[in-house]
KOLLONU-563158 format. One record per residue: residue in three letters; z negated, y negated, x of N, C-alpha, C in turn. Coordinates in steps of 0.05 Angstrom, whole numbers, padded with zeros to 5 digits, always signed. Example, Ala and Ser with C-alpha at 12.3 -4.5 7.8 and 13.67 -1.06 7.14 Angstrom:
<rs>
ALA-00156+00114+00264-00156+00090+00246-00156+00066+00264;SER-00142+00045+00257-00143+00021+00273-00157-00001+00258;
</rs>
This chain:
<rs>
UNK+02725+00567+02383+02714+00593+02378+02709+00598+02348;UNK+02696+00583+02328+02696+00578+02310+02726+00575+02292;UNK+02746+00564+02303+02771+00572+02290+02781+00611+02297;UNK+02771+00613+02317+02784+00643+02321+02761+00664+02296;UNK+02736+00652+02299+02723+00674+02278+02743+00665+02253;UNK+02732+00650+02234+02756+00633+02212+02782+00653+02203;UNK+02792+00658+02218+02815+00664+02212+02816+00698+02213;UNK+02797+00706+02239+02787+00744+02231+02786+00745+02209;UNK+02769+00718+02193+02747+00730+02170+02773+00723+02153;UNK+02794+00705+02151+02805+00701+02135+02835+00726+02135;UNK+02826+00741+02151+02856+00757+02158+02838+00782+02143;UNK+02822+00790+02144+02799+00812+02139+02800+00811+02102;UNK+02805+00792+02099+02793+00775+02067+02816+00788+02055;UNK+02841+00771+02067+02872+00779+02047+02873+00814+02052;UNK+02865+00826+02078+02874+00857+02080+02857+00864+02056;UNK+02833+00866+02047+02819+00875+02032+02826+00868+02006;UNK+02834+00839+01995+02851+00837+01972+02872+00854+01965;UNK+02896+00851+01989+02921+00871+01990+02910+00904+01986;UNK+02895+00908+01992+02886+00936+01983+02880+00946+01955;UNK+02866+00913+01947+02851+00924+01918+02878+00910+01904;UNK+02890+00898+01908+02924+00900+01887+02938+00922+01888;UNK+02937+00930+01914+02947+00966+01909+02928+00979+01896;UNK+02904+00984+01902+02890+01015+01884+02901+01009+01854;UNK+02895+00977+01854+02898+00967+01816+02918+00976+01812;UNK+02948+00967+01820+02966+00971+01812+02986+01005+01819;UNK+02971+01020+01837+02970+01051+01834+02954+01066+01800;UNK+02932+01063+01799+02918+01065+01786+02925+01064+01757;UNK+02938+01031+01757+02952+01018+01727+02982+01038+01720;UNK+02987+01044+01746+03014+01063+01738+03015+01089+01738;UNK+02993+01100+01750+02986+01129+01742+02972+01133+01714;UNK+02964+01120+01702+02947+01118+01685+02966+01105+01659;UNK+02995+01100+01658+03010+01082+01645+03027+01105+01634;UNK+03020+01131+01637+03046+01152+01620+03035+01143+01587;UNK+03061+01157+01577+03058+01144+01548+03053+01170+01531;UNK+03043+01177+01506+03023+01193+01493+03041+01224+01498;UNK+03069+01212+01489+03090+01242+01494+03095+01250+01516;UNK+03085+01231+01544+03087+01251+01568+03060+01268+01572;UNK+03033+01255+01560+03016+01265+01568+03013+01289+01549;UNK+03020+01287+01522+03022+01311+01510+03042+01335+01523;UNK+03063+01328+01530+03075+01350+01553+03058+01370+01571;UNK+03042+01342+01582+03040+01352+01605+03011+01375+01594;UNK+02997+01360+01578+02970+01379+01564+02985+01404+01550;UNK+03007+01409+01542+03019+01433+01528+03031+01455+01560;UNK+03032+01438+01577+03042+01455+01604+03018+01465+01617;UNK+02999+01444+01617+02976+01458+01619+02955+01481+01617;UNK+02958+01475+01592+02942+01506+01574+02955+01518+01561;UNK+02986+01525+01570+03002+01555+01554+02990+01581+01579;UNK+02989+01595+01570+02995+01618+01595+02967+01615+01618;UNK+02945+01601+01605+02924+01597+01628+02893+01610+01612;UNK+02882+01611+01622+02853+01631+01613+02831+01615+01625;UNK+02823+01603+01610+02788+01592+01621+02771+01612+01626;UNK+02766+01612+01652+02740+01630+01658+02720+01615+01670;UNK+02697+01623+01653+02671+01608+01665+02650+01627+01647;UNK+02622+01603+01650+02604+01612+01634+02597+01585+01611;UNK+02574+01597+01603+02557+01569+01586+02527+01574+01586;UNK+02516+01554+01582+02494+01550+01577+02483+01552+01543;UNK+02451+01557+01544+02436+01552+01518+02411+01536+01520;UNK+02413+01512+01522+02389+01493+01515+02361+01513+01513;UNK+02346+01508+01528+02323+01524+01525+02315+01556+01540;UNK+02341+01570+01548+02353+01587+01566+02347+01582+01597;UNK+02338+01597+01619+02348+01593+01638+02370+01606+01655;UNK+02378+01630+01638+02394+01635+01649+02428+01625+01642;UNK+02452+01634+01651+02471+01631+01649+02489+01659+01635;UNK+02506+01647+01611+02526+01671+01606+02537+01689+01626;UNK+02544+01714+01617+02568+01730+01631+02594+01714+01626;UNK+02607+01724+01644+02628+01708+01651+02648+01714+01621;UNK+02661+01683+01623+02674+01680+01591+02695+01684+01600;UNK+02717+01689+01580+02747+01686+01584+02758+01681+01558;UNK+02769+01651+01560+02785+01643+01539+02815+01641+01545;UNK+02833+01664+01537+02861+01658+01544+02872+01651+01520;UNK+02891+01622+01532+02892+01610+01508+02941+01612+01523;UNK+02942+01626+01498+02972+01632+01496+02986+01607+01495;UNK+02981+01588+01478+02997+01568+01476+02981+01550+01450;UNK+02992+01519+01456+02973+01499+01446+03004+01486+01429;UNK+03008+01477+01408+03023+01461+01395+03005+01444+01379;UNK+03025+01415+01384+03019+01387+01371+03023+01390+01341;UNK+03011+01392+01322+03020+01394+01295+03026+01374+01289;UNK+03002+01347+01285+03004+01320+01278+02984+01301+01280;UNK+02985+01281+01294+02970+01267+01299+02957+01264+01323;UNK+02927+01274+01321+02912+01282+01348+02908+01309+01343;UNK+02917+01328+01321+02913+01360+01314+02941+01369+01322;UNK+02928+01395+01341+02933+01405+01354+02927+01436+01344;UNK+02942+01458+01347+02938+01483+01339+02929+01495+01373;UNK+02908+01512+01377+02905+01528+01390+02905+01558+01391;UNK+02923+01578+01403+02926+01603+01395+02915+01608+01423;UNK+02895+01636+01421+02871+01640+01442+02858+01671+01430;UNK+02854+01679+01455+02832+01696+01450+02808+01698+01466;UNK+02791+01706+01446+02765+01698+01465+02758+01728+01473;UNK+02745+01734+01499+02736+01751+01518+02707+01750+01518;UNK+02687+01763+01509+02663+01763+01517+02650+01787+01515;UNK+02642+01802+01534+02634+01825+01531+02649+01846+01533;UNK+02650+01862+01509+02668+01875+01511+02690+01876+01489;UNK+02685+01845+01475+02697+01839+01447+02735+01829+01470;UNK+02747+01822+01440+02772+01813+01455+02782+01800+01423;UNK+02770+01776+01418+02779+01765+01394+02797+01749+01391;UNK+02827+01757+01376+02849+01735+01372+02831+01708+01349;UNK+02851+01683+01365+02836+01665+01345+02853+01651+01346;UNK+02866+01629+01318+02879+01604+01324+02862+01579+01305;UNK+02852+01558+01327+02840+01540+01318+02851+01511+01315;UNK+02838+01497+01293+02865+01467+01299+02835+01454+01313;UNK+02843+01438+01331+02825+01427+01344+02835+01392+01354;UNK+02823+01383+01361+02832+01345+01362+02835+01347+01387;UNK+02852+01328+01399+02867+01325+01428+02855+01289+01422;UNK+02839+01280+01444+02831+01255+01453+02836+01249+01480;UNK+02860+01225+01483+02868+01215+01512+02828+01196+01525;UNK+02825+01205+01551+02810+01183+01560+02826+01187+01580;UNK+02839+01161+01582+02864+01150+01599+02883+01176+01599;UNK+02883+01186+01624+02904+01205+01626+02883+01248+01624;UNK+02863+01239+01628+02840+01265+01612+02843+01270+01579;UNK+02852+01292+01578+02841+01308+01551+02822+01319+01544;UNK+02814+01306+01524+02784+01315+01519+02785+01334+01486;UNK+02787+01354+01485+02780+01374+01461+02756+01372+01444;UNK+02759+01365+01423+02739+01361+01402+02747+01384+01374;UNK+02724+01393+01373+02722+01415+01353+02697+01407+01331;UNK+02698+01398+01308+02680+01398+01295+02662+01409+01271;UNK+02641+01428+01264+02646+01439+01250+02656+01459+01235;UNK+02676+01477+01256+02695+01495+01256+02680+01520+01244;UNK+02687+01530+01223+02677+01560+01210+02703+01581+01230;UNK+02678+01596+01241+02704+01620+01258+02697+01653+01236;UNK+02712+01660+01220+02701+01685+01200+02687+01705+01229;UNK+02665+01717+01224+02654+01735+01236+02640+01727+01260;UNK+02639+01692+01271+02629+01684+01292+02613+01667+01283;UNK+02612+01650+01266+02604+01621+01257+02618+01604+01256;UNK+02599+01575+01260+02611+01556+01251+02603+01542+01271;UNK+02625+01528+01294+02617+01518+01321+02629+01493+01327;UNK+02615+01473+01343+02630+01440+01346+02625+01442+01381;UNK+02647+01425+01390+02656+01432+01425+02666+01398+01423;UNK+02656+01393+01454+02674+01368+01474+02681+01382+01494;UNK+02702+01381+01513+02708+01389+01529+02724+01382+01544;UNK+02719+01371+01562+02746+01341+01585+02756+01375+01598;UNK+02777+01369+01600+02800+01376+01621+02800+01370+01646;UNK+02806+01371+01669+02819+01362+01698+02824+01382+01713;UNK+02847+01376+01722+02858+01387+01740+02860+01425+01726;UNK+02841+01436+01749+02839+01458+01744+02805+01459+01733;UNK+02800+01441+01726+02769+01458+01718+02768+01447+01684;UNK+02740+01460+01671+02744+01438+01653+02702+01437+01650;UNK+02700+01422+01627+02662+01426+01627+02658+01420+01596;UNK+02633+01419+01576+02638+01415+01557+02605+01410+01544;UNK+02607+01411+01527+02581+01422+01506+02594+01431+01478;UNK+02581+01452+01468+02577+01467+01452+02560+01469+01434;UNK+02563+01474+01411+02541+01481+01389+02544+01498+01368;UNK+02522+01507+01363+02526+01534+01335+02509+01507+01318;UNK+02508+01519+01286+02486+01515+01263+02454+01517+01271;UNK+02445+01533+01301+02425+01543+01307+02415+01535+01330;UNK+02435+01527+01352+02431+01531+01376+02449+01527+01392;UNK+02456+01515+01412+02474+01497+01437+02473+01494+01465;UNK+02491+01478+01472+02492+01488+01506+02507+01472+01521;UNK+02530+01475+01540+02537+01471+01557+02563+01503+01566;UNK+02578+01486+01574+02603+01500+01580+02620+01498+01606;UNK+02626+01513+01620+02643+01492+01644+02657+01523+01660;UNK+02676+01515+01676+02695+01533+01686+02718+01526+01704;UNK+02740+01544+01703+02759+01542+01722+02789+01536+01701;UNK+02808+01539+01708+02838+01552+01692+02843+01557+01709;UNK+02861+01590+01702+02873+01603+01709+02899+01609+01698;UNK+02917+01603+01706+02944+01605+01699+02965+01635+01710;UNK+02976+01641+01697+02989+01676+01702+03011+01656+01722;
</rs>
């Protein structure tokens, strides 16, 4: 009886190994595109798509009116800079903008970093902002005052 447990436990042992060599080795190969596919794939991403959401202000309880950032198309200039051509939607404004902004892989996530950025007639604003799928989330900051960001994409 003792050999028949033994061998459950030892048949139980390898299935659970054999699983975690697959997730690893799923995982290691989804995660294994190389910088020019994932830059593809982040330029297919955000041509032709519009972030709509809101944000937050530290100290606020309420939440923005709904944002809309349609962003026309993203080109790699050099390096981790990246040009963004976009207009921002708020209110009843409709402001063209092109910003160079930093493209950071965490693994196969793009994460948008803005630092510092003087916008003429808006300020001067610094952003993180991961990507996935269809949503994205962030934080934000003016010279004055900051927040929180987060939303959907919407693609035409």
């Amino acid at each position: 009886m003792a050999m028949g447990r033994f061998r459950k436990i030892l048949i139980w042992v390898l299935a659970v190994l054999g699983v975690a060599v697959l997730v690893f080795a799923f995982a290691r190969q989804r995660t294994s595109a190389t910088v020019e596919e994932l830059d593809a794939q982040f330029e297919q991403m955000m041509t032709g798509t519009t972030l709509v959401g809101r944000s937050t202000t530290v100290g606020r309880d309420t939440l923005s009116s709904e944002e809309r950032y349609i962003i026309e198309g993203v080109t790699r200039v050099a390096g981790d800079t990246w040009l963004v051509r976009s207009r921002f939607q708020y209110a009843s404004r409709d402001i063209p903008i092109v910003i160079p902004v930093q493209i950071k892989w965490a693994g196969d996530t793009p994460v948008l970093g803005l630092t510092d950025l003087t916008i003429p007639g808006m300020g001067t604003f610094s952003a993180r902002v991961v990507f996935y799928r269809d949503q994205y989330a962030g934080t934000w900051g003016a010279s004055d005052h900051g927040g929180q960001l987060f939303g959907r994409l919407e693609r035409k």
